[in-house]
FIGU-511748 format. One line per 2 residues: their letters; for each residue x, y, z of C-alpha. Coordinates in pm, 1 decimal, decimal comma. Example, Ala and Ser with C-alpha at 12.3 -4.5 7.8 and 13.67 -1.06 7.14 Angstrom:
// FIGU-511748
AS> 1230,0:-450,0:780,0 ~ 1367,0:-106,0:714,0 .
This chain:
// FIGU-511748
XX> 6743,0:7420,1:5899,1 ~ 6830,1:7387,8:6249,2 .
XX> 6682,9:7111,6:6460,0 ~ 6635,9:7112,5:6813,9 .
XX> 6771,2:6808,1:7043,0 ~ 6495,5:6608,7:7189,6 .
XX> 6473,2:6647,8:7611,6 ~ 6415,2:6312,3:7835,6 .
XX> 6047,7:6393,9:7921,5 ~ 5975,6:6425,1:7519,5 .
XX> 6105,8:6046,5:7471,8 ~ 5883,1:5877,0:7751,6 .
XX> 5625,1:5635,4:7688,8 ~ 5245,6:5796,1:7563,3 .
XX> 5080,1:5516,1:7769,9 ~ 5165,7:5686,0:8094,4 .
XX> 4945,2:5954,1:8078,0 ~ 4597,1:5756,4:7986,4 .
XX> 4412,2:6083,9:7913,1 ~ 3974,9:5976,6:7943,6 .
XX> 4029,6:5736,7:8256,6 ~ 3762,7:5885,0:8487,2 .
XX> 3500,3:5989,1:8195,4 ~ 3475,9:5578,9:8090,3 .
XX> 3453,8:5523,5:8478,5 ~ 3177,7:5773,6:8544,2 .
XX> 2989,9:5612,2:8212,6 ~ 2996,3:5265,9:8401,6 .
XX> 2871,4:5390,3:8724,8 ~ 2592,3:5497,9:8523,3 .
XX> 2534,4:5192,4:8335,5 ~ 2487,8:5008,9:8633,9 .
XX> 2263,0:5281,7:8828,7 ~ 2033,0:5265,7:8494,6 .
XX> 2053,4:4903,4:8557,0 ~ 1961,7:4855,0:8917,2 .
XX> 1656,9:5132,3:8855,6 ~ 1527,3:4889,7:8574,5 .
XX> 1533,9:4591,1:8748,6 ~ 1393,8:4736,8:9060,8 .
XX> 1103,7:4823,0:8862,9 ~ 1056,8:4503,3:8752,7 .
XX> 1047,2:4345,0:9117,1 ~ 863,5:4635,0:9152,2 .
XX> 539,3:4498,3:8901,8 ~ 626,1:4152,4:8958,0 .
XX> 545,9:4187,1:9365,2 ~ 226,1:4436,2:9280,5 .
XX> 85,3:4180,5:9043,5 ~ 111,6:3871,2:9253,3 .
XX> -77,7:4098,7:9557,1 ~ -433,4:3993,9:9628,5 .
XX> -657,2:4266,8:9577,0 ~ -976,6:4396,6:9743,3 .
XX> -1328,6:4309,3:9579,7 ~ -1366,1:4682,9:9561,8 .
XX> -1024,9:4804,4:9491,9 ~ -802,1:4823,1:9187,6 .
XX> -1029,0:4829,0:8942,3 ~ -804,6:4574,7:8804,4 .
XX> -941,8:4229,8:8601,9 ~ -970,0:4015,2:8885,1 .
XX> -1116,8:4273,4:9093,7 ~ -1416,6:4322,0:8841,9 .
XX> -1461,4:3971,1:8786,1 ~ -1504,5:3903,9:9171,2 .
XX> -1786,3:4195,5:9173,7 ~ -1954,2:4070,8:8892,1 .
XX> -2284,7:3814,4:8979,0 ~ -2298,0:3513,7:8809,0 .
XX> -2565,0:3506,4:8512,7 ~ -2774,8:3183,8:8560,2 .
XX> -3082,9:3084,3:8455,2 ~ -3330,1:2963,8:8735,8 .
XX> -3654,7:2693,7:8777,8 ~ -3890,0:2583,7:9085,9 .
XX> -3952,3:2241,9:9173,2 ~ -4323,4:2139,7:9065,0 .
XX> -4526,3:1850,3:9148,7 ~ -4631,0:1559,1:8900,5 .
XX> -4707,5:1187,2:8865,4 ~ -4360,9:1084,3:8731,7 .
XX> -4391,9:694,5:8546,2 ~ -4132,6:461,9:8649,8 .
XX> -3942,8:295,0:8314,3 ~ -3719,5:-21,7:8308,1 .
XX> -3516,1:9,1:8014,4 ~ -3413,4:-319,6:7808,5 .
XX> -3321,7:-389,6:7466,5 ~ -3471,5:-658,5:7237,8 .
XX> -3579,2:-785,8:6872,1 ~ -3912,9:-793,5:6727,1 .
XX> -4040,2:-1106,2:6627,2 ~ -4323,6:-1260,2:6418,2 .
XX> -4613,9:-1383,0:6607,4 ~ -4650,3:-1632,0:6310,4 .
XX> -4389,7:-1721,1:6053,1 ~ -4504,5:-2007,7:5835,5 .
XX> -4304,1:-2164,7:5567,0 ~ -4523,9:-2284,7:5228,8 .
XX> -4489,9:-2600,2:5101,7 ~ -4644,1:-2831,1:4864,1 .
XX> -4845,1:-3143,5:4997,5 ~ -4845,5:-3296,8:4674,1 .
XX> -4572,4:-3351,7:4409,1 ~ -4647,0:-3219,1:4067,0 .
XX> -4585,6:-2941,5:3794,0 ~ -4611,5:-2585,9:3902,9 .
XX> -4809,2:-2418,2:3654,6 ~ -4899,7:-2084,7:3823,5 .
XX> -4779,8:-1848,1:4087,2 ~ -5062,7:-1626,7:4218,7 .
XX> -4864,3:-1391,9:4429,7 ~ -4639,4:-1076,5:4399,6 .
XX> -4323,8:-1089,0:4618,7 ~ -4368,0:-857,1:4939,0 .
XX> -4760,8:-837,7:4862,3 ~ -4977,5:-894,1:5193,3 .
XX> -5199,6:-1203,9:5142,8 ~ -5518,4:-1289,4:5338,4 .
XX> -5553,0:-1636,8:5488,3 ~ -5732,3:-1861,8:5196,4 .
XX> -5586,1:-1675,2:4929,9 ~ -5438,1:-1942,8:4615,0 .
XX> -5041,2:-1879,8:4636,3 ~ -5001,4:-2111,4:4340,7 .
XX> -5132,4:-2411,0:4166,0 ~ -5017,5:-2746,8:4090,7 .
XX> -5103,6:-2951,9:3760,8 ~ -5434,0:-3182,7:3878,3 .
XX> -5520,9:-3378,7:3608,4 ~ -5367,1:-3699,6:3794,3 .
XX> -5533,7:-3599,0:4160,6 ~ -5863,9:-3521,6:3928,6 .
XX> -5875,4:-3813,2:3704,1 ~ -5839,9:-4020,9:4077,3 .
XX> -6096,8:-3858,1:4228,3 ~ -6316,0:-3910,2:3891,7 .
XX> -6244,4:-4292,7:3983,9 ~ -6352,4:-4292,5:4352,8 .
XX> -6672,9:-4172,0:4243,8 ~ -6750,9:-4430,5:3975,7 .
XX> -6647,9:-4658,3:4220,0 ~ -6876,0:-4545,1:4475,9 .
XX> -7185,9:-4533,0:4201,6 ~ -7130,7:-4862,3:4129,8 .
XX> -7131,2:-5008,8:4487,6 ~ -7440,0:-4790,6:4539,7 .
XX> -7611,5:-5005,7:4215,8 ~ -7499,2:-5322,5:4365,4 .
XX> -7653,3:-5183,0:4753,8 ~ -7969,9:-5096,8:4599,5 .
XX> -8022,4:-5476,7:4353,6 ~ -7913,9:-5589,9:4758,1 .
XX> -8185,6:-5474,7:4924,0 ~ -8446,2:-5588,3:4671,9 .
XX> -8357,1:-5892,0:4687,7 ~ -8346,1:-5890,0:5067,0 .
XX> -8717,1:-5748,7:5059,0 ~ -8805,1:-6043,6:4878,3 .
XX> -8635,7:-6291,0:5057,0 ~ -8796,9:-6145,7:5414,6 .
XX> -9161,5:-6171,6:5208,7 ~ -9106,0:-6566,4:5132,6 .
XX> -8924,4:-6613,3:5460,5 ~ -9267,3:-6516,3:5638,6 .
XX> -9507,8:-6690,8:5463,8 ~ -9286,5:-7048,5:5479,0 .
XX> -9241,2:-7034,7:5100,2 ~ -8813,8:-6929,9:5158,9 .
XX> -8586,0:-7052,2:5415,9 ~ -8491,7:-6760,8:5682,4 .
XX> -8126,6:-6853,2:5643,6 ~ -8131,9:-6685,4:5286,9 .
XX> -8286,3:-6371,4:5407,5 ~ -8042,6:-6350,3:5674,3 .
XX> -7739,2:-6431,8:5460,2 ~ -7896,4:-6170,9:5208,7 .
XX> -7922,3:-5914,9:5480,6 ~ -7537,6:-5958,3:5608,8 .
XX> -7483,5:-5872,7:5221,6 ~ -7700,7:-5585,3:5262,9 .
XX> -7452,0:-5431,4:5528,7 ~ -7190,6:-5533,4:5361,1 .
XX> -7243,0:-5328,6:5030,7 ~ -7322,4:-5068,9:5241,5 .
XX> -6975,9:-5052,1:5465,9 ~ -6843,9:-5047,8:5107,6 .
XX> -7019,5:-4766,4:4973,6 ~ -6912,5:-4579,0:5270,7 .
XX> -6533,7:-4702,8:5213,2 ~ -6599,8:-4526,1:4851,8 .
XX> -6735,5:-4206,7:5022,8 ~ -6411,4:-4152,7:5195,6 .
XX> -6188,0:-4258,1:4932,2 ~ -6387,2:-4002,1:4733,1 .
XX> -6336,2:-3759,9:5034,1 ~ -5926,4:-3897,9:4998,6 .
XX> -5923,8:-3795,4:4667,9 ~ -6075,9:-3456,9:4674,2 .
XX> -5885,9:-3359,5:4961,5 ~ -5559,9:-3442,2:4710,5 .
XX> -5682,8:-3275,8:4429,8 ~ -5763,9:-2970,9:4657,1 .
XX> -5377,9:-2979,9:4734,6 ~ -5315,0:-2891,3:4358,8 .
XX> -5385,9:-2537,2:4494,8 ~ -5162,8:-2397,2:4744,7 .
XX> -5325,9:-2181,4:4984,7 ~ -5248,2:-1929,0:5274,4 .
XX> -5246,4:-2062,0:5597,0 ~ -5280,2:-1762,0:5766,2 .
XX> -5273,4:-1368,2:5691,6 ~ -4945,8:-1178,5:5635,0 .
XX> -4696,0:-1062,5:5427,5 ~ -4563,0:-1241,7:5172,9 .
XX> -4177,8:-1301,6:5109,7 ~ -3940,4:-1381,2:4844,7 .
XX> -4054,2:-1664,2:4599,5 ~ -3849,1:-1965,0:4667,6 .
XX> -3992,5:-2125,9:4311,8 ~ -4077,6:-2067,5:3996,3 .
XX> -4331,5:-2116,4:3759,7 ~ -4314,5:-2457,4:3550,1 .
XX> -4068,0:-2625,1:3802,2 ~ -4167,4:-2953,4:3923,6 .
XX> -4204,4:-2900,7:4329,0 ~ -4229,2:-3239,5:4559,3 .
XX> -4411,9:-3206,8:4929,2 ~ -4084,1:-3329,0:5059,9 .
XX> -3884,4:-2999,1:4960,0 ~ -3739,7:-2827,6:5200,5 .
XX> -3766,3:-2468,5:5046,1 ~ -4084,2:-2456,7:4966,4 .
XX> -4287,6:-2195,7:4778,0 ~ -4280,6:-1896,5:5008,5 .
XX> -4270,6:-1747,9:5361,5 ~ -4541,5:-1562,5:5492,1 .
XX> -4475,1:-1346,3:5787,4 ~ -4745,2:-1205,5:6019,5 .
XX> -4704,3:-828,7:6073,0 ~ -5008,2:-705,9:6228,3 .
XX> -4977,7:-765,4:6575,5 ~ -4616,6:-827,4:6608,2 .
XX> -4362,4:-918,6:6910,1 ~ -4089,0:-782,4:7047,6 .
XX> -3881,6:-1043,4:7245,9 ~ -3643,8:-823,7:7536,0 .
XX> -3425,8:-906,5:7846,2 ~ -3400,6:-714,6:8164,0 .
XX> -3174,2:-779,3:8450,7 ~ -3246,5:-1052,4:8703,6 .
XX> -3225,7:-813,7:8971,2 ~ -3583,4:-651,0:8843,5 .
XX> -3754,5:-979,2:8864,8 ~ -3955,9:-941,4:9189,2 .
XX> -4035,9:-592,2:9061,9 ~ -4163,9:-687,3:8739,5 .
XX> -4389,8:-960,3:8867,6 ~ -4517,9:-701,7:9141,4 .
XX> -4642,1:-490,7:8863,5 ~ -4751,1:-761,1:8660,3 .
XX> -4996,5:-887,3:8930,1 ~ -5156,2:-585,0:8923,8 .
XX> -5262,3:-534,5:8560,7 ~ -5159,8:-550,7:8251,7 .
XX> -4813,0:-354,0:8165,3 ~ -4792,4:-117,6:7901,9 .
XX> -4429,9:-133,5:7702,2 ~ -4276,9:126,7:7445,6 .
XX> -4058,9:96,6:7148,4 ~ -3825,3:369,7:7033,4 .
XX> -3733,6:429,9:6684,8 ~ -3417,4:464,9:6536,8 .
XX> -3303,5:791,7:6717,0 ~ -3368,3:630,9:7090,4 .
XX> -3588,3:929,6:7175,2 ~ -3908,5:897,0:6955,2 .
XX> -4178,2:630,9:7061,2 ~ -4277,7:458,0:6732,7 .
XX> -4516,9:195,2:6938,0 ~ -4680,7:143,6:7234,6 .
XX> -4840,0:-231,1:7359,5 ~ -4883,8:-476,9:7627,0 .
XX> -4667,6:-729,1:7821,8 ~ -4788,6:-1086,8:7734,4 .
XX> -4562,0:-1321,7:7829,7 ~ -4256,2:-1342,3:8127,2 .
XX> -4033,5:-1659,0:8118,0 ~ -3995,3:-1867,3:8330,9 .
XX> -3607,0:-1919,8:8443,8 ~ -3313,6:-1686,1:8403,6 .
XX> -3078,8:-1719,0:8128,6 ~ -2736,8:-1871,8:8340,8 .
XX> -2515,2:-1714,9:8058,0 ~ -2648,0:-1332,3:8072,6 .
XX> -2840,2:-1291,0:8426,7 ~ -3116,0:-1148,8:8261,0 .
XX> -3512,8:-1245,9:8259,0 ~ -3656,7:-1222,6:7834,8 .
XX> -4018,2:-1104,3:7863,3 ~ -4227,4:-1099,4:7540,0 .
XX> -4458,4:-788,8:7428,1 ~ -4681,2:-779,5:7166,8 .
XX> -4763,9:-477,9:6956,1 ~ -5011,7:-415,2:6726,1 .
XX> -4795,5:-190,1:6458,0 ~ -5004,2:-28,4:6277,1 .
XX> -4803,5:154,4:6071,4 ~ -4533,1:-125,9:5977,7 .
XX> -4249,6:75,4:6186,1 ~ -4122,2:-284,7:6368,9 .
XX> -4008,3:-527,1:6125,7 ~ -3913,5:-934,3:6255,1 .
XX> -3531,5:-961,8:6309,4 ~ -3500,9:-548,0:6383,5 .
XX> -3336,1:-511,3:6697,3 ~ -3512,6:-199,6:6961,4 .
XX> -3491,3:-40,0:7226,7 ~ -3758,3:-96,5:7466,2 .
XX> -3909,6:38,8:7797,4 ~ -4138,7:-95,8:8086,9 .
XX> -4365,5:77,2:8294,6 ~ -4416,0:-97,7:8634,0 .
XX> -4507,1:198,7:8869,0 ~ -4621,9:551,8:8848,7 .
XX> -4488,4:739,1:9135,1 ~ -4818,3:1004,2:9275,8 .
XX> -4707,8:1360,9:9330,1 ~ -4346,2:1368,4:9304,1 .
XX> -4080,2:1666,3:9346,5 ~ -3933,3:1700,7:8983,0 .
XX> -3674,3:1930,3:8863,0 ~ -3492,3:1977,6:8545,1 .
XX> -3185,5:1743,3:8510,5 ~ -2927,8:1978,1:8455,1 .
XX> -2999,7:2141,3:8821,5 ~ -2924,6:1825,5:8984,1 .
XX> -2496,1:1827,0:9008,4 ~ -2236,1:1575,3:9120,5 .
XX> -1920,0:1673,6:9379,9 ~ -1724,9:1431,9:9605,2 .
XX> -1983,8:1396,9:9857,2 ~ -2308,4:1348,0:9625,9 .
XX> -2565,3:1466,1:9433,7 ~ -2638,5:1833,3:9520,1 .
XX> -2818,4:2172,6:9380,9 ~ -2766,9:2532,7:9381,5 .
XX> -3053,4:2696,1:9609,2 ~ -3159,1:3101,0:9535,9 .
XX> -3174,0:3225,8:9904,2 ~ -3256,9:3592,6:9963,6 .
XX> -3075,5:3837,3:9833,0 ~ -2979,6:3603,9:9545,0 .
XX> -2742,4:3447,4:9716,4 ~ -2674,5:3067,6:9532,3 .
XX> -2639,6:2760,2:9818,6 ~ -2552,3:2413,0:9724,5 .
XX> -2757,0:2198,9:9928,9 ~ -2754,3:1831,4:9870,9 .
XX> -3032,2:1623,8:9725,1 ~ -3127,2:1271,8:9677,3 .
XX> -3190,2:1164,1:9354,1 ~ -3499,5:869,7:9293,9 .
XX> -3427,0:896,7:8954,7 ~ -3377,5:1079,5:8637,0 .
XX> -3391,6:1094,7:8281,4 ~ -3247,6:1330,6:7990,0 .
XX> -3534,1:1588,6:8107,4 ~ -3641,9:1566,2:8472,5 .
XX> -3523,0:1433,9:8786,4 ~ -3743,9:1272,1:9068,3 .
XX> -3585,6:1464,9:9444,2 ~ -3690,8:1212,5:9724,1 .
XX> -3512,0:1482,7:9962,3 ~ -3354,6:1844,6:9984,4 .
XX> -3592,8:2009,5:9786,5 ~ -3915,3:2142,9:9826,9 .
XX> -4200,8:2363,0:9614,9 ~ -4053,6:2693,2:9725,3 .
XX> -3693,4:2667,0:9662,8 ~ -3560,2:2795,9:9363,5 .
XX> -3283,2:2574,2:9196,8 ~ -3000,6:2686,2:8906,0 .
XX> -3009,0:2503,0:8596,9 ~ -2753,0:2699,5:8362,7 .
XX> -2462,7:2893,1:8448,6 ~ -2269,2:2689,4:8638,8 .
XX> -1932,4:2741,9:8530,4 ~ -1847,4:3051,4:8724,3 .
XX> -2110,7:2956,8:9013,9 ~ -2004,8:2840,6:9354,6 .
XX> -2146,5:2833,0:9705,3 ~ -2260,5:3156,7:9836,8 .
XX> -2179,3:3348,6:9500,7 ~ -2419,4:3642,4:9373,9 .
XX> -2612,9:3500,1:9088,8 ~ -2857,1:3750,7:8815,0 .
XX> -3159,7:3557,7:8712,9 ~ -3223,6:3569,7:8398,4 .
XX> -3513,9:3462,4:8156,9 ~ -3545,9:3214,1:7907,6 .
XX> -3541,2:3532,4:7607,8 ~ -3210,0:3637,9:7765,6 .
XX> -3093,8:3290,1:7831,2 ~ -2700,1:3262,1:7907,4 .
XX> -2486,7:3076,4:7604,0 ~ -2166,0:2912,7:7567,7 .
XX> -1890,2:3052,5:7412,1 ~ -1718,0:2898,4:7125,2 .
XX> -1379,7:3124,9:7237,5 ~ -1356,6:3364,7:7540,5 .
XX> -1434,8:3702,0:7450,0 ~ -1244,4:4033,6:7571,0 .
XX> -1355,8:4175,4:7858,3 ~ -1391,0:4543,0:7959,1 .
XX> -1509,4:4720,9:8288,6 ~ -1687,6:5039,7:8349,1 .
XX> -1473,4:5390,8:8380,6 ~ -1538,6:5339,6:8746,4 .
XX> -1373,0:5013,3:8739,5 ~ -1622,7:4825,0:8900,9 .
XX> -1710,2:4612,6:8599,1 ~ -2133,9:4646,1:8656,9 .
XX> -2279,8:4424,4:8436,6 ~ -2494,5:4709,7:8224,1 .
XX> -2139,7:4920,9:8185,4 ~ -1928,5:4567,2:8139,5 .
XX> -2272,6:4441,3:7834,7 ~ -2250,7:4849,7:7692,9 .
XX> -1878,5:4816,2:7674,5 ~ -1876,2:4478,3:7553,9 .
XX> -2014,1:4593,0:7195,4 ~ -1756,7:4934,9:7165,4 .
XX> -1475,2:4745,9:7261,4 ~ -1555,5:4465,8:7000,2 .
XX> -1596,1:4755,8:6742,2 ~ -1268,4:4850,7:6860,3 .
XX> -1132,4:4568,2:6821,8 ~ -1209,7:4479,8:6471,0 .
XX> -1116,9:4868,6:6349,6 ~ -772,6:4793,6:6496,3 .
XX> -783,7:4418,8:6276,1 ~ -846,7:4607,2:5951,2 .
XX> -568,5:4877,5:6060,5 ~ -344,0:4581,8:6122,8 .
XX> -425,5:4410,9:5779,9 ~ -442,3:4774,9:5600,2 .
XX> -94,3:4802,1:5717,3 ~ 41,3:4507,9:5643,5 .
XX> -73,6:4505,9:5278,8 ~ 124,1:4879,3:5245,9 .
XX> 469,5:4680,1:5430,2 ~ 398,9:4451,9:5201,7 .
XX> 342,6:4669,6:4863,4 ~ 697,4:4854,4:4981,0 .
XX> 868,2:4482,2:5040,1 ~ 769,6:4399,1:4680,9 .
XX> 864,2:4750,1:4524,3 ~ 1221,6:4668,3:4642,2 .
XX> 1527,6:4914,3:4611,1 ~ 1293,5:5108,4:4339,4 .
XX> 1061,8:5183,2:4591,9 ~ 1068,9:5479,9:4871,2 .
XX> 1214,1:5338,4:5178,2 ~ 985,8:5265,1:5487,8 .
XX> 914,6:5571,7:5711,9 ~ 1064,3:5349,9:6054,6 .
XX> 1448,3:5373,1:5844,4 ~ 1374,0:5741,2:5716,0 .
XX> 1308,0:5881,6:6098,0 ~ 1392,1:5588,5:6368,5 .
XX> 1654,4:5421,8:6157,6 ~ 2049,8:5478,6:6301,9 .
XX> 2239,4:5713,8:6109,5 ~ 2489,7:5550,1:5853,6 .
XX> 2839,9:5693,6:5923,7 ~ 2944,3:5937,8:5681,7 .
X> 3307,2:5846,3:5502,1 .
């Protein structure tokens, strides 16, 4: 075979040639055109979102929103006799707290009371052995018998010594020597008389008596011990109830207020129970001290209550109020319309067209309920007291009723606005309820779905492969 000689152009380089130059140009050109479209867009949204829109225009989320009036809920001033309170906290204490003890020493051989029982003033507690105080008192009166024999021989012989003293047959100095014996016998009887009374007062000591009525306490002693009149335990405590105090402080600066009231008439005071809110007792003021406590700057006043129904017990500590003044046909409003801001206390006013103003207020005072307006208010005004957390001066408020009342939301809901895209408030409360439907169709979709991703997962290479690889998936490269 014949073989033909290679030329000079066969043998040059292949690199010279290049062949594809200008198509991998014209593929970069439109890379970067693609590019520069894509980001223009971009600046494109970014510039059209961050454009304020028209309260009419757009349709768009912030539009509707602006549109919308602000659901509140709505209440007139109304006149009342408001009480005045000054608030203080104290203890309740026993008008009478008496300790029992023994007045004689001896053997205890009864106890005539249950602990906690409520004893009436008289009533036998307990009772000492008396045959010691009784045999004594057994003694006083034989004594006393016997110088009443001796008086009575006494005067006989007086009478007879008067008789011969007036007819000259006896001297008169017997008779008087007999009388001075007379008087003497009889200053002795009555020395037996009250050693009698001594004795039965003693032996009435063997029974141990309430001194007054209450309740009684824990038993300090028991049956068969031997208790002294010098112990300082003694039998029981017995605690008066029924009336009751109820010791409390209030700040010095209320002092000249307190006695204003007080020279008046007679204050009425309330206790709250345990929640602070319920008023388990109402009574009088009795008692205001007389200096300040130096330590605390406050004034301790003393009540007195007549607890019926055993709700203040001694040592509790209460919370207590004081009326002083009842203020005559007063501007009240609930509490919640009254709001704070930088300059004061002021409230949202319903002017025509239901157009909310704030318009300041002054505040007398105020409790959890109602709220005393010395000025800014009057009978005719309408004032806001819910809704205020998308309310603001001059904003469009709906009234609504206490059926319909506005509530707070535990999470913000999803909002939707009419086809119109104005966002009315029948269209956005219509739409409200399909678009939650919505919603929670596309949750169970979501979870249907991702139980089936997950039954494929677990089938593994056995199973069919997902429909995203089958259609969407890139093509493997055939070998």
């Amino acid at each position: 075979m014949l073989f033909k000689p290679e030329s000079e152009e066969d043998t040059k380089p292949p690199e010279v040639r290049k062949p594809g130059f200008w198509s991998r140009v014209l593929k970069r050109m439109v890379s970067l055109a693609v590019t520069l479209v894509i980001l223009g867009g971009l600046a494109y949204i970014g510039w059209y979102a961050f454009q304020p829109k028209p309260n009419g225009g757009g349709g768009g989320r912030g539009g509707a929103r602006l549109d919308l009036p602000v659901p509140v809920l709505a209440a007139t001033p109304r006149i009342q006799d408001v009480p005045v309170y000054l608030d203080g906290v104290g203890s309740v204490r026993a008008l009478n707290n008496v300790l029992v003890r023994a007045q004689v020493d001896g053997k205890l051989i009864s106890v005539n009371f249950t602990e906690g029982q409520d004893v009436k003033k008289g009533d036998v507690l307990g009772e000492i052995d008396p045959v010691i105080y009784q045999a004594q008192y057994d003694q006083a009166v034989a004594k006393k018998a016997q110088d009443e024999a001796q008086l009575a021989n006494q005067k006989l012989d007086l009478a007879r010594y008067q008789q011969l003293a007036a007819s000259n047959a006896g001297s008169k100095q017997q008779a008087d020597t007999q009388r001075a014996l007379v008087a003497q016998q009889e200053a002795l009887v009555k020395a037996d008389q009250a050693a009698i009374d001594n004795a039965q007062a003693t032996l009435g000591y063997t029974k141990i008596t309430a001194p007054l009525s209450g309740r009684a306490g824990l038993r300090q002693v028991d049956q068969g011990n031997i208790i002294k009149a010098v112990d300082a335990t003694g039998l029981v405590i017995i605690t008066q109830l029924q009336p009751i105090a109820v010791q409390f402080s209030l700040p010095q600066q209320q002092i000249v207020r307190v006695n204003a009231a007080a020279a008046k008439g007679v204050l009425a005071v309330d206790v709250f129970g345990n929640d602070g809110v319920t008023v388990v007792d109402t009574g009088t003021l009795k008692g205001i001290d007389n200096q300040v406590d130096p330590t605390t700057g406050t004034l301790k006043l003393k009540a007195e209550f007549p607890n019926a129904k055993f709700q203040l017990w001694p040592g509790q500590f209460v919370n207590v109020r004081l009326k002083v003044e009842t203020l005559d046909k007063a501007i009240v409003v609930p509490t919640s319309a009254v709001q704070r801001g930088p300059a004061g206390t002021f409230s949202y006013v319903i002017g025509p067209g239901d157009i909310a103003t704030a318009k300041p207020v002054v505040v007398t005072q105020q409790n959890e309920h109602d709220a005393v307006i010395a000025s800014g208010l009057s009978t005719s005004d309408r004032v806001v007291t819910t809704g205020f957390a998308n309310l603001s001066d001059g904003a469009k408020v709906l009234i609504g009723t206490d059926d319909r009342a506005p509530t707070a939301d535990l999470a913000p809901r999803k909002r939707s606005r009419s086809p119109d895209g104005k966002g009315g408030q029948g269209g956005q409360s219509g739409q409200a309820k399909e678009g939650q439907a919505k919603e929670g169709q596309a949750k169970d979709g979501e979870h249907r779905g991702r139980r089936e991703r997950g039954e494929g997962d677990q089938k593994g290479q056995t199973g069919p492969a997902p429909a995203g690889q089958q259609s969407g998936g890139p093509a493997k490269s055939q070998p």
